[in-house]
Structures are given as structure tokens and as C-alpha cells.
C-alpha positions, 0 to 999 in steps of 0.5 A, a space after each residue: 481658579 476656573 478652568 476651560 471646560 474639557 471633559 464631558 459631563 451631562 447636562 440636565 436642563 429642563 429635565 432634558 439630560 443630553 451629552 456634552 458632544 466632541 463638538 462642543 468641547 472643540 468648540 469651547 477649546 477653539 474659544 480659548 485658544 491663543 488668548 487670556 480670557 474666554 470668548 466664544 464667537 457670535 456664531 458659536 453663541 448662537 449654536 451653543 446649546 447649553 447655558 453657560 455663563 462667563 465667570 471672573 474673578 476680580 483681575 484673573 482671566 475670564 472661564 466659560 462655565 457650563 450647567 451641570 444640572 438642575 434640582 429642586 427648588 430651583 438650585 443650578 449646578 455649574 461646573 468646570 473641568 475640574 469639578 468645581 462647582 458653583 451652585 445659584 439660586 434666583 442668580 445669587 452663589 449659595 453655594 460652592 464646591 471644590 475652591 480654594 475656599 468654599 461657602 458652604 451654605 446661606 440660611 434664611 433664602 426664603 427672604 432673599 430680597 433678590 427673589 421679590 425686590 422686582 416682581 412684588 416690590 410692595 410685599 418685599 423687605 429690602 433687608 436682609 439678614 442670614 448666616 453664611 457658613 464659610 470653609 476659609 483656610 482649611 476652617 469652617 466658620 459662621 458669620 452672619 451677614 446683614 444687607 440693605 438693597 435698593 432698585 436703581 435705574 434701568 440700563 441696556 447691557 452689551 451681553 454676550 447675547 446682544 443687548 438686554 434691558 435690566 435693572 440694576 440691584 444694589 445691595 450693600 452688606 457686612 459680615 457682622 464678626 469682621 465688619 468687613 463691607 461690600 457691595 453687590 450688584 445685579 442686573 435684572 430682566 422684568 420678570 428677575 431673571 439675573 443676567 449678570 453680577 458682581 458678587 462677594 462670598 467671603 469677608 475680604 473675598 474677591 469679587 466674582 462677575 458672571 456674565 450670561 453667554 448663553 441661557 436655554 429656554 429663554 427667547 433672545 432672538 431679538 437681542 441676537 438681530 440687534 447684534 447682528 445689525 449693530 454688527 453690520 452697521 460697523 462693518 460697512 
């Protein structure tokens, strides 16, 4: 479903708009080359100078997705080559164009758990309920969706990056018309910042795993020295 990133598209991040150069592309492409599932090298991570995440879907190869842009509230916009489009919010997909399948929209963001469960825990519901407007099988239906969300332990994750705390978020759901369950799940930096999850957008639907690769305006240098010692150590 995802594809390697080829063709040039611009990049607006921060209000900053700049142009995805012939360098870039090559590096994504020697990223791919020869393997399964996308990779790009520590040195390349630190040279990257766009956010990016990685992007699976259940058992299928891993594709590097990169921002497309950014637009108000706070809605970024990441695209493949082939113009699918995934659409986040507070790290949650709201959003996806140009899939087999598509969710067209989720109502009631303004209570996303998501946006509150770490930064005012006291003033946070931890249920929430929304519609989901789905494009599934050449239909477009409506559920709605009800989900309970729990805090659980902090853990350091092996990024892309190099090590990151975060704190897990659990949130366990049902599509209310189908009774079909899942479980999502989230990691957490202090201020909510999302680096990773695991997320379901459709009754029965695959699990989607993003990963964060790179994330600019954000300082991971400590993350990056940790890996580059924990690098060398195995080396020697």
C-alpha cells in the first residue's frame, strides 16, 4: 500500500517550504535498495532534513513516509509517491486519502483523550466517543466508535532516533454497529508528543505501526550520542 518516496513534492514544515532535492530522493532510494523493508542508515537519519516516519502495515514491508505540509489547527499531511496520504493529528490518523480504503473523517477531536491524558491528567476524560466516517468497499458508512484509555508505564524505545523515553497509552475500543474491538497503542514524550503507535482505522482493519525516523524542530541530540556510544561499545 505504501510505496518508496520518488518524485519530488514540497515540504512545508514550520511555514518553511523547501524542495525535496535529487539528493534526497537518492538517499531514500539507496535506503530501499536491495531489501524488504525501508532503513535508512544512522548517518543518513542524521542528514535527513525532513520529518518522516516509518509506516507498516500488520506483516507487509516497512515504507518511509514523508511531510507534505502542515495546516491549521495542527493537521500534518504525509505522502508517498503515489499520493496516498496520510493525514495526523496529536499523532492519532484522522484522516487518509487515496488507500484501498479510506477514513474520511473523525467527529468529536476536541476530546480526544490523546491530546490531555499526559500534560492535565486531572482535567482528562479517559472516554471517548466519536463517528468515524469510513470509504469501505467502494461505500461510504458511518460507525461510531467508543474507547476507554489507560496510562501505563514509562519505557525507553530503541527509535530510529536512538533512545527515547515515553509513556505508554493504551486505548481499547469497539466499533459499536459491528462490535468489532481493538486495541490501540501510543508512546508518549512528557510534553505528548506521539513517537510511535500502533493503530486501527477500520472494523476488522489491519494494524498500522508508525515509527518516528526523523522529526525536525524537535532536539534529539542526546538520543543521537546515546546511539553512537551504544554503537561503538558493539563494535569494539
Amino acid at each position: 500500500m505504501f510505496r518508496l518516496l520518488l518524485i519530488p513534492i514540497s515540504l512545508l514544515i514550520l511555514n518553511a517550504c523547501t524542495a525535496v532535492t535529487s539528493e534526497v530522493r537518492a538517499t531514500i532510494e539507496y535506503a530501499f535498495k536491495d531489501a524488504e523493508d525501508a532503513e535508512l542508515s544512522q548517518d543518513k537519519i542524521d542528514s535527513f532534513p525532513y520529518t518522516s516516519l516509518y509506516a507498516q502495515w500488520s506483516e507487509k514491508p516497512r515504507s518511509l513516509i514523508v511531510l507534505g505540509y502542515v495546516n491549521k489547527p495542527d493537521d500534518w499531511h504525509f505522502i508517498t509517491a503515489d499520493k496516498e496520504t496520510l493525514v495526523l493529528r496529536n499523532g492519532r490518523i484522522i484522516r487518509t486519502q487515496s488507500l484501498n480504503n479510506n477514513l474520511l473523517s473523525v467527529s468529536n477531536l476536541s476530546d480526544d483523550p490523546l491530546e490531555c491524558i499526559l500534560t492535565s491528567p486531572t482535567e482528562c476524560e479517559t472516554r471517548w466517543q466519536r463517528q468515524h466516517d469510513i470509504e469501505l468497499n467502494d461505500k461510504v458508512i458511518s460507525r461510531k466508535v467508543i474507547s476507554d484509555f489507560s496510562v501505563q508505564e514509562k519505557q525507553t524505545l530503541d527509535l530510529p532516533i536512538g533512545p527515547v523515553a515515553a509513556t505508554k497509552v493504551v486505548e481499547q475500543g469497539r466499533f459499536e454497529l459491528s462490535g468489532d474491538r481493538f486495541v490501540n497503542e501510543f508512546w508518549l514524550e512528557d510534553d505528548g508528543h506521539v513517537v510511535k503507535s500502533k493503530q486501527t482505522l477500520f472494523p476488522a482493519g489491519d494494524e498500522l505501526t508508525l515509527t518516528q525516523v526523523t522529526w525536525i524542530g524537535r532536539d534529539y541530540s542526546e538520543s543521537r550520542r546515546a546511539k553512537k556510544e551504544q554503537q561503538g561499545q558493539e563494535a569494539e
